[in-house]
GUFI-789828 format. One record per atom (N, C-alpha, C, CB): residue number from 1; residue in one letter; atom name; x, y, z. Coordinates in Angstrom, 2 decimals, decimal comma. Glycine has a CB too. Example, Ala and Ser with C-alpha at 12.3 -4.5 7.8 and 13.67 -1.06 7.14 Angstrom:
GUFI-789828
- 1	A	N	13,19	-5,69	7,80 .
- 1	A	CA	12,30	-4,50	7,80 .
- 1	A	C	13,20	-3,30	7,80 .
- 1	A	CB	11,31	-4,47	9,05 .
- 2	S	N	12,85	-2,25	7,08 .
- 2	S	CA	13,67	-1,06	7,14 .
- 2	S	C	12,90	0,03	7,87 .
- 2	S	CB	14,08	-0,60	5,72 .
***
This chain:
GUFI-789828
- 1	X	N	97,74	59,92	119,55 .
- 1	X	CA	96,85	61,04	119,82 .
- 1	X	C	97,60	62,36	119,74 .
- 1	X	CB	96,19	60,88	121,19 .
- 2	X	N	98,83	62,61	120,94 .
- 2	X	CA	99,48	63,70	120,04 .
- 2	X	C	100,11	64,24	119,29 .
- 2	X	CB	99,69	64,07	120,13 .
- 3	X	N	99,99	62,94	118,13 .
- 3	X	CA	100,67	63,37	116,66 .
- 3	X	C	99,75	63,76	116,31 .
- 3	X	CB	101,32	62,48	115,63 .
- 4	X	N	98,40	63,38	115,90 .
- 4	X	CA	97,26	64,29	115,58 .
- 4	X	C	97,34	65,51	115,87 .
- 4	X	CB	96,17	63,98	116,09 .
- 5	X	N	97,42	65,78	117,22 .
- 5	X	CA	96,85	67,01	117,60 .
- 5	X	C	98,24	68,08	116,98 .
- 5	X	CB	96,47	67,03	119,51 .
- 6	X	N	99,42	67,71	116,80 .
- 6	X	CA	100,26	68,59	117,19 .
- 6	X	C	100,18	69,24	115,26 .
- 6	X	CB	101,93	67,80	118,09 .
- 7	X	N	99,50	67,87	114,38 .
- 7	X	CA	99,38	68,11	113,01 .
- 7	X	C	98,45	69,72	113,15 .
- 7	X	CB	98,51	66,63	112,13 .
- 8	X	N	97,54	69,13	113,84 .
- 8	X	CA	96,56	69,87	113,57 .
- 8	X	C	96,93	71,47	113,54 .
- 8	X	CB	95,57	69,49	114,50 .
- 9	X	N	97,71	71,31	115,12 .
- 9	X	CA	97,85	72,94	115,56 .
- 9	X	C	98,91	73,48	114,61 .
- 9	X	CB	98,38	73,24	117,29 .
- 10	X	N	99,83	72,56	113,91 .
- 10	X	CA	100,95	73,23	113,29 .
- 10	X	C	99,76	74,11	111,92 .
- 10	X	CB	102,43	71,82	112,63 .
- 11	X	N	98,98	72,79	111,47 .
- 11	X	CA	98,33	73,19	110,05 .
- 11	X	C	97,42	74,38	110,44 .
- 11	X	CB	97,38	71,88	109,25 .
- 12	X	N	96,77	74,44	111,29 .
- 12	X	CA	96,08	75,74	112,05 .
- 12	X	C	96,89	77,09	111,96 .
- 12	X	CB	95,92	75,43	113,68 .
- 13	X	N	98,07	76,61	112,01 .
- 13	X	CA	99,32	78,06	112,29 .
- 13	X	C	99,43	78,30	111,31 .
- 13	X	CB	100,83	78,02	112,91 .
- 14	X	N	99,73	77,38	110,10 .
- 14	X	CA	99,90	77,82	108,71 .
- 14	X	C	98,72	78,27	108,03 .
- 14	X	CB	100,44	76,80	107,92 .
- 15	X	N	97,64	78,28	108,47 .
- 15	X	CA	96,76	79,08	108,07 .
- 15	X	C	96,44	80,35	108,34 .
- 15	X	CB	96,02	78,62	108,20 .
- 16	X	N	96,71	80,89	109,58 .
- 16	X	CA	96,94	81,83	110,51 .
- 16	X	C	98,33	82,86	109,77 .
- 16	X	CB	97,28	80,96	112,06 .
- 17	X	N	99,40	82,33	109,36 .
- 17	X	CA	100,53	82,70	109,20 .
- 17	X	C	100,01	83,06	107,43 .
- 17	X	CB	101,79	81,51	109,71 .
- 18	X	N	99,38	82,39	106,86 .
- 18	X	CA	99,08	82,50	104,97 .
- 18	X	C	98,04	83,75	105,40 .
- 18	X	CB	98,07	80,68	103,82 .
- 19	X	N	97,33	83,38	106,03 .
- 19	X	CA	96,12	84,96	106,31 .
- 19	X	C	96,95	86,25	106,81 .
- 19	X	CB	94,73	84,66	107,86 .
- 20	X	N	97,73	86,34	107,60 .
- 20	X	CA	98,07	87,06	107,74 .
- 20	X	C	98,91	87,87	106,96 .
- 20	X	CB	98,21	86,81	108,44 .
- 21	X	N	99,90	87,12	106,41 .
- 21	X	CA	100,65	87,57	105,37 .
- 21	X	C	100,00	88,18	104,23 .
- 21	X	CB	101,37	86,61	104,97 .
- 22	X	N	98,79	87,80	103,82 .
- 22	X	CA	98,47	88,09	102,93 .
- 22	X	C	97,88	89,34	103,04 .
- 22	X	CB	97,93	87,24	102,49 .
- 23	X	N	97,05	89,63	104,22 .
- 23	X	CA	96,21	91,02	104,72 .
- 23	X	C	97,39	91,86	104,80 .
- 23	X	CB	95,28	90,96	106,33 .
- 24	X	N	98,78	91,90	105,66 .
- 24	X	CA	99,44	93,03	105,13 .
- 24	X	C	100,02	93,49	104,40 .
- 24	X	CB	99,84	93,33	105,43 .
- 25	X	N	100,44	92,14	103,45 .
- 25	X	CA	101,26	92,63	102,21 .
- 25	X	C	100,17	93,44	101,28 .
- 25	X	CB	102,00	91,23	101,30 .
- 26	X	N	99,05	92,67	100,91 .
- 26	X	CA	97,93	93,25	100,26 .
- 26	X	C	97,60	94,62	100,28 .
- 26	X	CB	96,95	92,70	100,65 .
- 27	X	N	97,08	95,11	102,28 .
- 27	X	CA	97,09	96,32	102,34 .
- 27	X	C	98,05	97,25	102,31 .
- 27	X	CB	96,63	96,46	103,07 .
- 28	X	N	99,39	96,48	102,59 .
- 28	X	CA	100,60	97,71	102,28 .
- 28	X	C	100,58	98,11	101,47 .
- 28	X	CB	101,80	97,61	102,23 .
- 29	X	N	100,27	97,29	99,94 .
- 29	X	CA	100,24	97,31	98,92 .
- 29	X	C	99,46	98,42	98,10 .
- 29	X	CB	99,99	96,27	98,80 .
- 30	X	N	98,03	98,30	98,73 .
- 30	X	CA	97,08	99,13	98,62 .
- 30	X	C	97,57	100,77	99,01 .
- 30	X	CB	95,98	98,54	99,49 .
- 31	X	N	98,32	100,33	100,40 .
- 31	X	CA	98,57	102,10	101,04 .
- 31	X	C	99,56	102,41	99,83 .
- 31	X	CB	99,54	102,39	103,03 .
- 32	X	N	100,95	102,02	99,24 .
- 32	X	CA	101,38	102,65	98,58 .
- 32	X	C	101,23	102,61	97,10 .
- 32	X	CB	102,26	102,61	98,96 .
- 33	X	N	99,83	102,06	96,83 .
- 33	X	CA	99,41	102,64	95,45 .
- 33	X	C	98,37	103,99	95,58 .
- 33	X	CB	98,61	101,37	94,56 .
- 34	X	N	97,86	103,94	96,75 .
- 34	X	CA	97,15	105,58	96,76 .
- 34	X	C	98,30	106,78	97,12 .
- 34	X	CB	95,79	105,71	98,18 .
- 35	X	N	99,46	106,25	97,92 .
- 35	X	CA	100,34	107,36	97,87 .
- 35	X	C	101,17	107,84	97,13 .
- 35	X	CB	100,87	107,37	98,53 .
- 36	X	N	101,45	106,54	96,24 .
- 36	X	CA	102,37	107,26	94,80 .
- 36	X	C	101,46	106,72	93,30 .
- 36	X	CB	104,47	106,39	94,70 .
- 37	X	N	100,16	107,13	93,81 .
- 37	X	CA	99,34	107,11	92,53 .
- 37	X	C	99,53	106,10	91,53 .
- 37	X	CB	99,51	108,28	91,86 .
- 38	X	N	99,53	105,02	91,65 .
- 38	X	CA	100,03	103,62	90,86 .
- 38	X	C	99,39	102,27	91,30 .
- 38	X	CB	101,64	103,39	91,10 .
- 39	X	N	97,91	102,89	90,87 .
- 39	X	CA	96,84	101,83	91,26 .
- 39	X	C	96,80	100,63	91,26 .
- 39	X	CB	95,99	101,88	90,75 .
- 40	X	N	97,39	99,85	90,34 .
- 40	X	CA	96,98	98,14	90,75 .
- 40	X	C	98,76	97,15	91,27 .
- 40	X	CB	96,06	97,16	88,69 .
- 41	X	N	99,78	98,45	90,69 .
- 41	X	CA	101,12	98,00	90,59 .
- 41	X	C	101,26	97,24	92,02 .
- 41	X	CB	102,22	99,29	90,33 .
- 42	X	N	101,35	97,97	92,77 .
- 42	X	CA	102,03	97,68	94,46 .
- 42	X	C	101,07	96,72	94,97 .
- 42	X	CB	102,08	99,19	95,69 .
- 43	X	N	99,55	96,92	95,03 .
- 43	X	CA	98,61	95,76	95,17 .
- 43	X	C	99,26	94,45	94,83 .
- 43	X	CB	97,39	95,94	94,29 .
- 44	X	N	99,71	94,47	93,78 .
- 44	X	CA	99,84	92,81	92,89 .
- 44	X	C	100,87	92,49	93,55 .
- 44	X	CB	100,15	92,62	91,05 .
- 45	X	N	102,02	93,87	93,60 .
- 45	X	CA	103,06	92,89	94,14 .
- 45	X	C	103,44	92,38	95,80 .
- 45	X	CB	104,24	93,49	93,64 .
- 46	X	N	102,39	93,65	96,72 .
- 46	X	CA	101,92	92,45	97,81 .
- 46	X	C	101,56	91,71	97,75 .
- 46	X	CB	101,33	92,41	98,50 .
- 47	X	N	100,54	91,40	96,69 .
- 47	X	CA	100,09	90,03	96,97 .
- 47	X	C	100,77	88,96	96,59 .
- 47	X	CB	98,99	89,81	96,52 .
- 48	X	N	101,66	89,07	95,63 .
- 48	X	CA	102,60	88,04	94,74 .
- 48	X	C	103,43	87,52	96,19 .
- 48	X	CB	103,83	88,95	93,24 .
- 49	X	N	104,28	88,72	96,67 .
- 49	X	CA	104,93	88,58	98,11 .
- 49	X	C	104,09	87,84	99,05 .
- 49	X	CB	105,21	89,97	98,76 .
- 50	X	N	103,05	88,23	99,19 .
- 50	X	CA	102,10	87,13	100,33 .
- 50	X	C	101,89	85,87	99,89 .
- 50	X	CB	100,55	87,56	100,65 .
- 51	X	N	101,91	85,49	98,48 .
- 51	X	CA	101,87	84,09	97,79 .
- 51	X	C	103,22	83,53	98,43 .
- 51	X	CB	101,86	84,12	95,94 .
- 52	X	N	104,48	84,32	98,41 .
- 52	X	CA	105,34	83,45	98,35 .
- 52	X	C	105,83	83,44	99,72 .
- 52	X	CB	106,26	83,68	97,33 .
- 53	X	N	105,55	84,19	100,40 .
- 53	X	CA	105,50	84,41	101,99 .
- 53	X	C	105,04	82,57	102,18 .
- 53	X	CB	103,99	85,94	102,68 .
- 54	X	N	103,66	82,86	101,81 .
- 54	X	CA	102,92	81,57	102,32 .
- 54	X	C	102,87	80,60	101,81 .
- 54	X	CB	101,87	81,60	102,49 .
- 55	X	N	103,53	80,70	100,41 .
- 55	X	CA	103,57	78,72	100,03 .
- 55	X	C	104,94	78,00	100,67 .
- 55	X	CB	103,74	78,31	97,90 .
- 56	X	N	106,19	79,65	100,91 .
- 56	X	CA	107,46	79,41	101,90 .
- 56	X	C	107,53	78,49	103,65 .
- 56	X	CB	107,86	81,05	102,18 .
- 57	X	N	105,88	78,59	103,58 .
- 57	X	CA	105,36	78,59	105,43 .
- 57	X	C	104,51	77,66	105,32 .
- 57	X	CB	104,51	80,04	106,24 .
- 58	X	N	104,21	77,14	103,71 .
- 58	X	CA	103,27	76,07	103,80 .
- 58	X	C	105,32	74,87	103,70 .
- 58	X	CB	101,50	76,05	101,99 .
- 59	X	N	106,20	75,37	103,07 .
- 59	X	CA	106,96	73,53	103,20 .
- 59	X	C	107,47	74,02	104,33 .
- 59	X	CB	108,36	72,67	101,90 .
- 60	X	N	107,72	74,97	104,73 .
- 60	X	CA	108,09	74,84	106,39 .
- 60	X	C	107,41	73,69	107,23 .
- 60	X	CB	107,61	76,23	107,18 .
- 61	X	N	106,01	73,89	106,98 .
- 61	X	CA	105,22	73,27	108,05 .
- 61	X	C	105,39	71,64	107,30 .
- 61	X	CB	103,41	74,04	108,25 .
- 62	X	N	105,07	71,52	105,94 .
- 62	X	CA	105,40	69,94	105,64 .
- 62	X	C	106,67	69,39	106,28 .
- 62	X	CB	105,59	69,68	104,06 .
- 63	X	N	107,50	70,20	106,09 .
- 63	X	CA	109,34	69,65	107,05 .
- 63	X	C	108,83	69,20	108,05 .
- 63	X	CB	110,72	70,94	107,70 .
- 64	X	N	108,49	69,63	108,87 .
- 64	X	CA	108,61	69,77	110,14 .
- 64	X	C	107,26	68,83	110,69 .
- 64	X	CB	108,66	71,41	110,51 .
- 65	X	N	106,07	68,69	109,89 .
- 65	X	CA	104,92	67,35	110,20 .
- 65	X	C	105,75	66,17	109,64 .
- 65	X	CB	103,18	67,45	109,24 .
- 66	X	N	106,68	66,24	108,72 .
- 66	X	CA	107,36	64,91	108,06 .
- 66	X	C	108,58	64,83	109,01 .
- 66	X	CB	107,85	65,04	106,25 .
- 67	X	N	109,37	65,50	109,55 .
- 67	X	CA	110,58	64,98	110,45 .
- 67	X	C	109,22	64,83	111,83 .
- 67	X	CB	112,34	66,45	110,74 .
- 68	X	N	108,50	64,85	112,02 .
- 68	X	CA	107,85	64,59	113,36 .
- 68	X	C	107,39	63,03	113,17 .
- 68	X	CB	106,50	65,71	113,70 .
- 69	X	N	106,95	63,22	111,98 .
- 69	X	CA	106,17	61,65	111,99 .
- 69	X	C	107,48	60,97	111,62 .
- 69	X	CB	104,67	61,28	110,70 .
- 70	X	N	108,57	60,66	110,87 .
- 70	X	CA	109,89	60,35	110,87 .
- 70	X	C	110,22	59,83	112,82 .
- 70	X	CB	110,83	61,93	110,16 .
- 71	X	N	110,60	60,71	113,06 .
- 71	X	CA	110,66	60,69	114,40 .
- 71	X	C	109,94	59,65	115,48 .
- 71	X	CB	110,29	61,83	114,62 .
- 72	X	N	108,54	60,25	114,98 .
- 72	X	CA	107,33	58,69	115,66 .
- 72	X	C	107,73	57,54	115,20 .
- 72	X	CB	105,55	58,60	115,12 .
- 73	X	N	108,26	57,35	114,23 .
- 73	X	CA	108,10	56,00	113,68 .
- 73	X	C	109,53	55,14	113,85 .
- 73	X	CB	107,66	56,14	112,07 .
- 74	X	N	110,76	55,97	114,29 .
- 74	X	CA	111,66	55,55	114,99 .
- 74	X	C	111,60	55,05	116,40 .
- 74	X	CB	112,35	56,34	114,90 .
- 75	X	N	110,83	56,16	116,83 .
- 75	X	CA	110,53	54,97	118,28 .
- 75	X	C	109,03	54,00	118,98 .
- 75	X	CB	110,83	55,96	119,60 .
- 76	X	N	108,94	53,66	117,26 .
- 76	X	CA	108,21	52,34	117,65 .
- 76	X	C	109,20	51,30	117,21 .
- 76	X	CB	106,69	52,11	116,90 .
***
């Protein structure tokens, strides 16, 4: 039961952690293409950065559900 749950809350976080990343790199992105006039440049490359932010935080979280269940299965 709380290997389930603990999946759950980790995969919950990594969703939390991919959303987030993505809203400020995005809008940073946004603020400094209206301030140095370079409309789609800085956009893209927050967002490219928030891609890699979050596929970085998606094998974090696989490590770490795979050494857990590793772990469970040693002490059965």
């Amino acid at each position: 039961m709380m290997k389930n749950f603990s999946g759950a809350i980790a995969w919950s976080s990594w969703g939390m952690e991919f959303a987030l990343a993505l809203v400020i790199f995005t809008m940073s992105g946004k603020y400094l293409d209206k301030r140095f006039l370079t409309s789609p440049v800085f956009t893209l490359i927050g967002f490219a950065l928030a891609l890699a932010v979050g596929f970085a935080s998606l094998f974090g979280t696989i490590r770490r559900l795979d050494s857990l269940e590793k772990d469970d299965s040693k002490d059965k």
